[in-house]
N, C-alpha and C positions, 0 to 999 in steps of 0.2 A: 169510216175508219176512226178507229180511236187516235186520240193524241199520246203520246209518249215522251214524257220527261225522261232524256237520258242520265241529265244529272253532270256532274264536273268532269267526270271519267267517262261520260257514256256506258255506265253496266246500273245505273239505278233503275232502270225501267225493266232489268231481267228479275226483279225482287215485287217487281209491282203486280197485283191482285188483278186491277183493272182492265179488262180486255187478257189477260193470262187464262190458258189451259191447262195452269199446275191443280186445279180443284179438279176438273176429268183425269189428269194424268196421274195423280194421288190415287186415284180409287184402281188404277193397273198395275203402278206401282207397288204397291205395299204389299199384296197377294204376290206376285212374282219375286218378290225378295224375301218373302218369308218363305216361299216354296224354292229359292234359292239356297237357304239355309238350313234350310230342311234336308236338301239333297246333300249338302256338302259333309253333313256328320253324317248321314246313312251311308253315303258312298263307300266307308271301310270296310262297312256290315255288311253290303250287297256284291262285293267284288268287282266294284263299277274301276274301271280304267281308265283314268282321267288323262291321258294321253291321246286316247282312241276315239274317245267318247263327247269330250269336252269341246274338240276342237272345229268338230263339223258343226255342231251347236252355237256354236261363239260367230261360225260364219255365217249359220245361216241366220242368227240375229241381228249382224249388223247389215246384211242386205236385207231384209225388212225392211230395219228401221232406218237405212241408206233412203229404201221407196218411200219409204211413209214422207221424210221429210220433203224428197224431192218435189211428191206429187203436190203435198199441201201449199208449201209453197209457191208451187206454180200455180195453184188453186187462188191460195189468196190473191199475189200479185197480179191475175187475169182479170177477177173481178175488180179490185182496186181500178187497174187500167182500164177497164169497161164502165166503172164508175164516173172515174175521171171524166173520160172522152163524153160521156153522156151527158156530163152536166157542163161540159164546155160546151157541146152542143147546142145544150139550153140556152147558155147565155149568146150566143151565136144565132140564133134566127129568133131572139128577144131584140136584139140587136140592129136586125135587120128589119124587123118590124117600125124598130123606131125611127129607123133616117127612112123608110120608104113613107113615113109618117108627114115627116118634117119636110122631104122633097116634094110629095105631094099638095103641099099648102098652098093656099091663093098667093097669087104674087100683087094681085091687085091693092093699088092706095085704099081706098075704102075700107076695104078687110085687114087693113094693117096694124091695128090693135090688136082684133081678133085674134088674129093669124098669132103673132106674140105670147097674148094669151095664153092660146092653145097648145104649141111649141112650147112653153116651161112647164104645162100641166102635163102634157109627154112626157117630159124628161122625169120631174119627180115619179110620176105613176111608174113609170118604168123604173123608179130605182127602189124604190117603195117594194115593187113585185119582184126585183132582183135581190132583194133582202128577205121578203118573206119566203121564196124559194128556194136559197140557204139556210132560212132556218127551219125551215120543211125537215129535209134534209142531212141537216148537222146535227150532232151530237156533242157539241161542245161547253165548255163552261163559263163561256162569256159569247153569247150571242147576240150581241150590241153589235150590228155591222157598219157603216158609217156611208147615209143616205144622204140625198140632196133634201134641203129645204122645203118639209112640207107646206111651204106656201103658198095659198090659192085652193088649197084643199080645204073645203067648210072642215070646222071643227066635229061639228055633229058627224060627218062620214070617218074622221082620225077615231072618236069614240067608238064609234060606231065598228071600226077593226081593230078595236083592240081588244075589245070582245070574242071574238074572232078566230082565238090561239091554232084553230086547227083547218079553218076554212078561209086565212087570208090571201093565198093564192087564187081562191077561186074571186074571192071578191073583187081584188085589185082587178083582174084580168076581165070578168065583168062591165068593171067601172069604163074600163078603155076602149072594149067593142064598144057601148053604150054613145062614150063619148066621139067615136070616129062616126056612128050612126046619124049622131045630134048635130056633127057640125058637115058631114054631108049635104043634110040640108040646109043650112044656114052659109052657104057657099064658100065656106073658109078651106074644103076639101072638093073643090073643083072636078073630079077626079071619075069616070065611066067606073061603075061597078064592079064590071070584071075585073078591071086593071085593081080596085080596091080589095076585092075577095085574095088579093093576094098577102095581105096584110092579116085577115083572119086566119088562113090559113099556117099562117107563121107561129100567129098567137097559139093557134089550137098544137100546130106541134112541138112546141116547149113544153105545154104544160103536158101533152102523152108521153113527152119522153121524161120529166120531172115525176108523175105519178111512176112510170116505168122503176125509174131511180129507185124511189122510196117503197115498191114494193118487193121488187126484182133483189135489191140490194140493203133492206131494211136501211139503219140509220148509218149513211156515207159521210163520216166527219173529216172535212176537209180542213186541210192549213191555209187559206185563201182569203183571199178580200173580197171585199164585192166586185170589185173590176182589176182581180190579178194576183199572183203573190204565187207561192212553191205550193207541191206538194206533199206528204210526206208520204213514205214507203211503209207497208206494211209489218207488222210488226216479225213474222217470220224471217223476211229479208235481213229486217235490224238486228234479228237475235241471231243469225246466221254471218255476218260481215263480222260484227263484233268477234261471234266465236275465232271467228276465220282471224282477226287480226294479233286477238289475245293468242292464238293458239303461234302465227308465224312469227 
């Protein structure tokens, strides 16, 4: 979803280009109101009776245009909310991957660097992949999301995804099978395989349901933070409440 500047009064965003269907609705426009005016000086010439004539006309254009609006509307706002929910989703078994991460870790003295280690290289990966997954995603004009501390991540790997602009979802997520692999064996993830396959499992359905997002629903621009915030209503609704409150 686009962003929308309502402006001081909330009506500047009915003026705005951006995400607007006045450039489709210009090209039905202009033809209809020239063949409006067309009829209206022929009508003395052709015996037309604007009492008789006009009136079922008049009705059956605003139930059309009654449906048109209804429908779209519910149109857009369906997606919107399927949008949403989707990518709450996303962050929601990202999530759950991370504390089944961090509960699984050695409890043992020995491993207890390790263990530390590995737990802050969790959390950034995970915020790291929870920002690139927003910007997958978004369509916004500041996509500066505000991550935890790339620290403990080589430099060479930060370069190395910044390169990246369109595949760093896959990388990050990548980097963190990898790493649950690596310290599997190195006993800082104690943990029976099966009971660990539950972890991939999570990872792989964020990112089905993220590719979902982005194809399903091209670019979903969210009002959100990385861990929270509103969302905003789709532009239909907004240009409908407005009408509705200028009008009462």
């Amino acid at each position: 979803m686009i962003h929308y500047d309502a402006g001081k009064w909330h009506l500047g965003f009915i003026f705005s280009l951006r995400g607007s269907v006045f450039q489709k609705g210009v090209v039905w426009a202009v033809p209809a109101t020239i063949l409006s005016i067309v009829l209206h000086f022929l009508a003395p010439t052709i015996n037309m009776d604007a009492d008789s004539s006009v009136g079922p006309v008049v009705s059956s254009y605003n139930f059309v245009l009654g449906f048109l609006i209804v429908f779209r509307t519910q149109q857009a706002y369906g997606r919107f909310a399927d949008g949403a929910a989707l990518l709450q989703q996303v962050t929601g078994v990202w999530l759950c991957a991370a504390q089944s991460m961090i509960a699984f870790s050695s409890r043992k003295e020995e491993h207890k660097h390790k263990v530390a280690e590995f737990q802050h290289l969790v959390v950034r990966l995970f915020s790291l992949l929870q920002c690139a997954a927003l910007q997958r995603v978004g369509d916004l004009s500041d996509e500066s999301f505000q991550v935890f501390s790339p620290e403990g991540i080589e430099p060479a790997c930060l370069e190395y995804l910044a390169t990246k602009e369109h595949e760093r979802v896959e990388v990050i997520l990548q980097w963190l099978q990898s790493l649950i692999v690596e310290h599997m064996g190195s006993g800082v993830l104690p943990i029976a395989p099966p009971i660990m396959s539950r972890v991939f499992q999570e990872l792989e359905t964020g990112i089905v349901k993220l590719h979902y997002i982005a194809g399903a629903f091209g670019c979903f621009v969210i009002g959100i933070h990385v861990f929270g915030g509103s969302d905003e209503k789709p532009a239909p609704d907004q240009v409908l409440l407005h009408h509705r409150l200028c009008s009462d």
